[in-house]
C-alpha positions in Angstrom: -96.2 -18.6 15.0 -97.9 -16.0 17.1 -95.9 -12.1 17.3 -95.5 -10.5 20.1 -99.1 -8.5 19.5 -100.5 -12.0 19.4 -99.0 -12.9 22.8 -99.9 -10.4 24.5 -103.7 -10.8 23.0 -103.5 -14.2 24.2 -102.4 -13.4 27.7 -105.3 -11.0 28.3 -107.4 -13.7 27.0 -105.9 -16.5 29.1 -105.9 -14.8 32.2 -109.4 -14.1 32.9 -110.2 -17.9 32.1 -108.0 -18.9 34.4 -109.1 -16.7 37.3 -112.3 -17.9 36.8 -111.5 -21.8 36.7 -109.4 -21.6 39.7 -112.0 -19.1 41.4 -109.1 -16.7 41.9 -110.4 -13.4 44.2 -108.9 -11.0 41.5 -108.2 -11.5 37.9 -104.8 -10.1 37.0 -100.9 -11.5 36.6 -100.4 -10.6 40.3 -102.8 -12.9 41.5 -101.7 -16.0 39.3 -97.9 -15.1 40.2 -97.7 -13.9 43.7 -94.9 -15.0 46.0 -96.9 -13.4 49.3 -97.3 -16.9 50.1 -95.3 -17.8 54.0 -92.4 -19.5 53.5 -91.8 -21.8 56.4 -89.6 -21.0 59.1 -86.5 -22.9 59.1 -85.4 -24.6 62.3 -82.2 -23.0 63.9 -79.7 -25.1 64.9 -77.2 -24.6 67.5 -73.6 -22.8 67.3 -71.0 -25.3 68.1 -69.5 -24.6 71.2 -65.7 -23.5 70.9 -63.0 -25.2 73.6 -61.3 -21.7 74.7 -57.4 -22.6 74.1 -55.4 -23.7 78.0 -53.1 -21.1 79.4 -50.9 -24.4 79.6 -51.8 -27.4 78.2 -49.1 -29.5 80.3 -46.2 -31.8 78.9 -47.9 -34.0 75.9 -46.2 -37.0 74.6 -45.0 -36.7 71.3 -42.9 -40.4 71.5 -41.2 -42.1 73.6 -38.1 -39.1 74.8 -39.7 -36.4 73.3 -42.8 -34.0 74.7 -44.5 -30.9 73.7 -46.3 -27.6 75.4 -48.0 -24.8 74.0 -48.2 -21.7 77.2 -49.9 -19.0 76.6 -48.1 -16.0 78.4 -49.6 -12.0 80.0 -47.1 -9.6 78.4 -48.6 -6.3 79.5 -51.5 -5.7 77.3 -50.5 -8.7 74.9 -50.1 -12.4 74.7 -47.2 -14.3 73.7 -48.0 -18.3 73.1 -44.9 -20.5 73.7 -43.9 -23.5 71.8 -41.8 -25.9 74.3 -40.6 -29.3 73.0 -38.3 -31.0 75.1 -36.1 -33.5 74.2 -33.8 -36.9 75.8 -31.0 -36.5 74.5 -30.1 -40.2 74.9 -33.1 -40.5 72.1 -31.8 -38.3 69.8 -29.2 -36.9 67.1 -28.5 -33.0 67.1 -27.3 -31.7 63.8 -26.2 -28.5 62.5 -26.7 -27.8 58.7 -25.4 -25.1 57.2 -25.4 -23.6 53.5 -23.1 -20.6 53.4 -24.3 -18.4 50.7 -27.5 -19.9 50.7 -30.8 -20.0 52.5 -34.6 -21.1 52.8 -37.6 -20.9 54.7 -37.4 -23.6 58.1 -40.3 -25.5 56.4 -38.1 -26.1 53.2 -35.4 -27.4 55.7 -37.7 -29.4 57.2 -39.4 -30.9 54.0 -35.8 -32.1 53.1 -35.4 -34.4 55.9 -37.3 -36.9 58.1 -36.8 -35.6 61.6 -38.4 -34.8 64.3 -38.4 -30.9 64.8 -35.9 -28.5 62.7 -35.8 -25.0 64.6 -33.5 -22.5 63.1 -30.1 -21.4 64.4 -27.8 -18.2 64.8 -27.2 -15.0 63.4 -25.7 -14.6 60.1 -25.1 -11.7 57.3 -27.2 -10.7 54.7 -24.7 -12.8 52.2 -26.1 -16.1 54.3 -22.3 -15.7 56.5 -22.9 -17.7 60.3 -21.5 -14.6 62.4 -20.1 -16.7 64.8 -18.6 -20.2 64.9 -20.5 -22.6 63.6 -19.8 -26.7 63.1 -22.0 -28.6 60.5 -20.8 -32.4 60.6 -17.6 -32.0 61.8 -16.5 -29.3 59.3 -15.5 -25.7 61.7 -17.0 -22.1 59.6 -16.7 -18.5 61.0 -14.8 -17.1 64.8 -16.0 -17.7 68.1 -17.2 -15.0 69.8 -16.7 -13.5 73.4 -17.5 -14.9 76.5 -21.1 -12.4 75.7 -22.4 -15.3 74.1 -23.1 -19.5 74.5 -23.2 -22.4 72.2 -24.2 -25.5 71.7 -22.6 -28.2 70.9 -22.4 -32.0 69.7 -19.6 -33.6 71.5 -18.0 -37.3 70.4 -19.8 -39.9 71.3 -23.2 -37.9 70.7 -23.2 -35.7 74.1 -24.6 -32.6 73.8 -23.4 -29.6 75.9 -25.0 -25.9 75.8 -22.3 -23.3 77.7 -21.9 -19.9 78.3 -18.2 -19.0 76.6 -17.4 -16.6 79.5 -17.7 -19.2 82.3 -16.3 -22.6 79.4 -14.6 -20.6 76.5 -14.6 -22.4 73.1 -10.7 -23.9 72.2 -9.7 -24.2 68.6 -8.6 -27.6 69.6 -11.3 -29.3 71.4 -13.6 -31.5 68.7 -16.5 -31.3 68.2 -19.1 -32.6 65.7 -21.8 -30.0 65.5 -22.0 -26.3 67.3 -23.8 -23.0 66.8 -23.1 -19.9 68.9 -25.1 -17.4 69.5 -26.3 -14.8 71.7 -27.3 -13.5 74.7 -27.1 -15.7 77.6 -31.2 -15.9 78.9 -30.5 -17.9 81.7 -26.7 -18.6 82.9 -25.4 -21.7 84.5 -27.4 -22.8 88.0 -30.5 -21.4 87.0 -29.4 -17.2 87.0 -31.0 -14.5 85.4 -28.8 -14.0 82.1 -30.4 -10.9 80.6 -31.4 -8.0 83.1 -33.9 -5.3 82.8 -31.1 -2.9 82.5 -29.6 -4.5 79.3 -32.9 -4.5 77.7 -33.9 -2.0 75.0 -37.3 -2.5 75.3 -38.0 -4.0 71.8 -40.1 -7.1 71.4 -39.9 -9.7 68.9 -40.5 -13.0 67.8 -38.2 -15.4 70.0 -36.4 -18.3 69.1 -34.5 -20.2 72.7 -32.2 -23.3 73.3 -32.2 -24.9 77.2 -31.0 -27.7 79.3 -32.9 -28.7 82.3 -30.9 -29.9 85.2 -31.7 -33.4 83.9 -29.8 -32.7 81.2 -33.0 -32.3 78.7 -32.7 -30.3 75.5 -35.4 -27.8 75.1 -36.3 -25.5 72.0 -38.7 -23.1 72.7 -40.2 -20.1 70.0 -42.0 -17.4 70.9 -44.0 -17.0 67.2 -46.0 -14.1 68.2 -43.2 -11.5 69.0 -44.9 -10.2 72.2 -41.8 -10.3 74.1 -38.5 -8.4 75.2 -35.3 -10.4 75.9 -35.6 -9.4 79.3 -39.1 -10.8 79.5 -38.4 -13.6 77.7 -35.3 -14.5 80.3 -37.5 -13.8 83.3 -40.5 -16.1 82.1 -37.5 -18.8 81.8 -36.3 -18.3 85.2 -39.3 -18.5 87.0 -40.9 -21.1 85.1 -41.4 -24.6 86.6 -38.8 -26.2 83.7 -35.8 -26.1 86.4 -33.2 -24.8 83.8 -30.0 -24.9 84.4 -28.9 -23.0 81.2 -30.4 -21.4 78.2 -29.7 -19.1 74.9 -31.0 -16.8 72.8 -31.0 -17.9 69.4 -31.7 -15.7 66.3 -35.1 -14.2 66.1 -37.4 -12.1 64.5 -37.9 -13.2 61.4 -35.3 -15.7 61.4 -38.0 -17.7 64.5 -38.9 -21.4 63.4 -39.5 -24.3 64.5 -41.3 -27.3 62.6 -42.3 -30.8 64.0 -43.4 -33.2 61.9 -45.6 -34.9 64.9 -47.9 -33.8 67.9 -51.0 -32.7 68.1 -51.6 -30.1 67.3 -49.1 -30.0 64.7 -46.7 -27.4 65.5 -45.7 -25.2 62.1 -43.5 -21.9 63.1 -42.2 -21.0 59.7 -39.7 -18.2 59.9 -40.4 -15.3 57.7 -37.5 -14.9 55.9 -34.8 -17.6 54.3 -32.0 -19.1 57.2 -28.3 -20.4 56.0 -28.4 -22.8 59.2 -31.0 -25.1 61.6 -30.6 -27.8 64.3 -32.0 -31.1 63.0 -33.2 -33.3 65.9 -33.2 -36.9 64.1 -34.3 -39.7 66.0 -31.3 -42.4 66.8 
């Protein structure tokens, strides 16, 4: 086998023959090996063109009771995107569950079950303690509170009924089948501002809302971004076109979720930290 001297003889040998076969202009590597050669120019394509997202995309059918909407809404400098879904009540089954001690993420509630939308519920401690009353299948936890706050509740028979505690006050003796309180009232009965500018503190946050329509429809409504104040948030409600009669603040911040399991798009709000409680809306 040729060394390396060898090659290199070889290669000064070879080069010059080949230069001269191939009438090359200049006998060196460089001219054998060049890569001045054009490449050709590729052909540009076009950038797809991107749909710029509605301010309101309108009531969309989910199924036959049951509709969604995605608004985006001006907050000052910022933008807050609602998630509306609103829901017959006649079509569906409102659950409370509830693991005292315990919680998870709203998409680990919502993997457990095959329902329609879980959204998470009210305030509780950092032990995973509902703060206020709270009625998971019949069985009553925690105290009401004060005619500050609202709940909503599961009535026999299936009826559903969301009510601010200082105008119907909650009676130890009445039965109910599901209930979560919470607090403040956004929007108090007949369509009145609930939360005004004066009450406000200025802080914004992610939002998580219960309604009722004066059809009786059940909305749940988050607000994932957390562009909004209470006050704003209660205001956007008020003048809205969704003719509320009623609605409440739910817990929020981190605690905002809400997870459908249909629609398109597919509306995921996961909250950001675990939850002891969430309304289940199962079909009937």
């Amino acid at each position: 086998m040729p060394g390396p001297m060898d090659k290199r003889r070889f290669s000064r040998f070879l080069i010059p023959v080949l230069c001269l076969a191939l009438a090359l202009p200049a006998c060196s590597t460089a001219a054998l090996f060049s890569t001045s050669t054009p490449m050709p120019t590729p052909t540009p394509h076009p950038l797809p063109t991107l749909t710029p997202e509605p301010l309101d995309t309108g009531w969309q059918a989910l199924e036959s009771g049951a509709e969604q909407r995605l608004v985006r809404v001006a907050v000052g400098s910022l933008e807050e995107r609602l998630v509306l879904v609103r829901l017959d009540p006649a079509r569906f089954r409102f659950r409370v569950r509830y693991t005292p001690g315990a919680g998870q993420a709203v998409s680990q509630w919502a993997a457990q079950t095959p329902a329609l939308l879980v959204v998470n519920g009210g305030y509780f401690t950092p032990e995973y303690q509902a703060t206020g009353l709270l009625v998971s299948d019949g069985q009553t936890y925690g105290l009401s509170y004060g005619d500050f706050a609202g709940m909503f509740a599961v009535l026999p028979g299936g009826r559903v009924q969301l009510r601010w505690l200082a105008a119907q006050p909650y009676d130890a003796q009445e039965m109910l089948l599901e209930a979560v309180q919470s607090f403040p009232m956004l929007v108090k009965p007949g369509g009145v501002l609930g939360f005004p500018p004066e009450a406000d503190d200025g802080r914004t946050a992610r939002r998580t809302v219960i309604a009722q329509d004066r059809a009786g429809r059940i909305l749940l409504i988050a607000a994932p971004r957390g562009a909004m104040t209470l006050h704003d948030m209660a205001r956007w409600l008020v003048e809205s076109d969704l003719d509320l009669d009623v609605a409440l603040n739910l817990d929020g911040g981190q605690s905002t979720g809400l997870y459908l399991s249909t629609g398109n798009p597919l509306i995921h709000v996961d909250s950001l930290v675990a939850v002891p409680a969430v309304i289940v809306v199962e079909r009937r």
